[in-house]
C-alpha positions, 0 to 999 in steps of 0.5 A, a space after each residue: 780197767 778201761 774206765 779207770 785208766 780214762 779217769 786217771 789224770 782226769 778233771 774229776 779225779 783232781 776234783 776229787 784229791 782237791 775235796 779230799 784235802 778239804 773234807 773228811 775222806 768218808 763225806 768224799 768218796 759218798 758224795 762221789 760215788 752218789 755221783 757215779 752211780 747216778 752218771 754212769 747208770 745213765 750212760 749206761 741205759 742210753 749206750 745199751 738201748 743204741 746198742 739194739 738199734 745199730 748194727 755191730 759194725 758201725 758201732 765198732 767203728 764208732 766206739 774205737 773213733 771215739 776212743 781213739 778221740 778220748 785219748 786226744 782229748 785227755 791231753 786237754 787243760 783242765 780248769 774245773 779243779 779250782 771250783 772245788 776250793 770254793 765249797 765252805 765247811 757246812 753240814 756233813 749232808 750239805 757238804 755230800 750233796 755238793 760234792 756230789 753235785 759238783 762232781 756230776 756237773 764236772 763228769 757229765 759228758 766227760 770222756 769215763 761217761 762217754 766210754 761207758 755209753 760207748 761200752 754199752 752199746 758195743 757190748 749190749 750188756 747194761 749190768 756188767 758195763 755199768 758195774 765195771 764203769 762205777 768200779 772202774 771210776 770209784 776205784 780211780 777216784 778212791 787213789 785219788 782221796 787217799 793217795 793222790 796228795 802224796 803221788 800229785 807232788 812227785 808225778 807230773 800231771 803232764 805224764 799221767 795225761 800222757 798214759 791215759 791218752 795212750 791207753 785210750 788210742 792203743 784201744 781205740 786202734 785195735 777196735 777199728 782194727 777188728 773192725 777192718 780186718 
């Protein structure tokens, strides 16, 4: 839930509704879903090796800093949506392949990847945080092909910004919470 929530708004998920205006939905959400996979197998690897090295306390507090961070940082412009409307009509593998690419270089650091890291090392549970963070991101980012040209022209990005960034500071207040209390 956390994941998709973070996605929501987010740079990639506009990427994703700018391919989808482009290309056949299937090309889309398989390139895509390249990416996620590729992306938050890694987050999620290096989050839960982190995970056995550092004391559950100080990776609360981390964890919550963090999501309380993403949550500032998701009011942040994003400019990378326009790189998407550059890709010409090419093979249906060449046209994956660079969706796939674009969209990993675009959510590589990115707060969803930097969630599921986080989530990991919390948690201590690679399977399960990186299944959630691939569902979470894939099902974001699926509203946003097939719904997302419709619900872009009547919500304002501004307030869909606004609910991601409360989301995650509302997460991030009660990890530290937990933590002090």
């Amino acid at each position: 839930m956390l994941i998709a929530l973070a996605e929501l708004g987010d740079k990639t998920q506009l990427l994703a509704l700018s391919f989808a205006t482009k290309y056949k939905q299937a090309r889309v959400i398989l390139g895509i879903g390249l990416a996620i996979l590729v992306l938050q197998f890694l987050a999620a690897m290096l989050g839960e090796k982190i995970g056995n090295v550092i004391p559950q306390n100080y990776l609360q507090l981390g964890v919550g800093i963090l999501f309380i961070g993403f949550g500032i940082w998701s009011l942040r412009k994003d400019e990378d949506v326009e790189k998407a409307k550059d890709i010409k009509e090419r093979s249906s593998f060449k046209i994956i392949l660079t969706i796939a690419l674009l969209f990993f270089v675009a959510e590589l650091g990115d707060k969803t990847q930097l969630a599921t890291f986080s989530l990991a090392a919390k948690y201590n549970s690679f399977w399960q945080v990186w299944a959630g963070s691939v569902l979470g991101l894939l099902a974001a980012d699926v509203l946003a092909i097939l719904a997302g040209l419709y619900l872009g022209k009547r919500l304002p990005h501004k307030k869909i910004q606004y609910i991601s960034a409360s989301a995650f500071i509302f997460f991030g207040l009660v990890t530290l919470g937990q933590v002090f209390l």
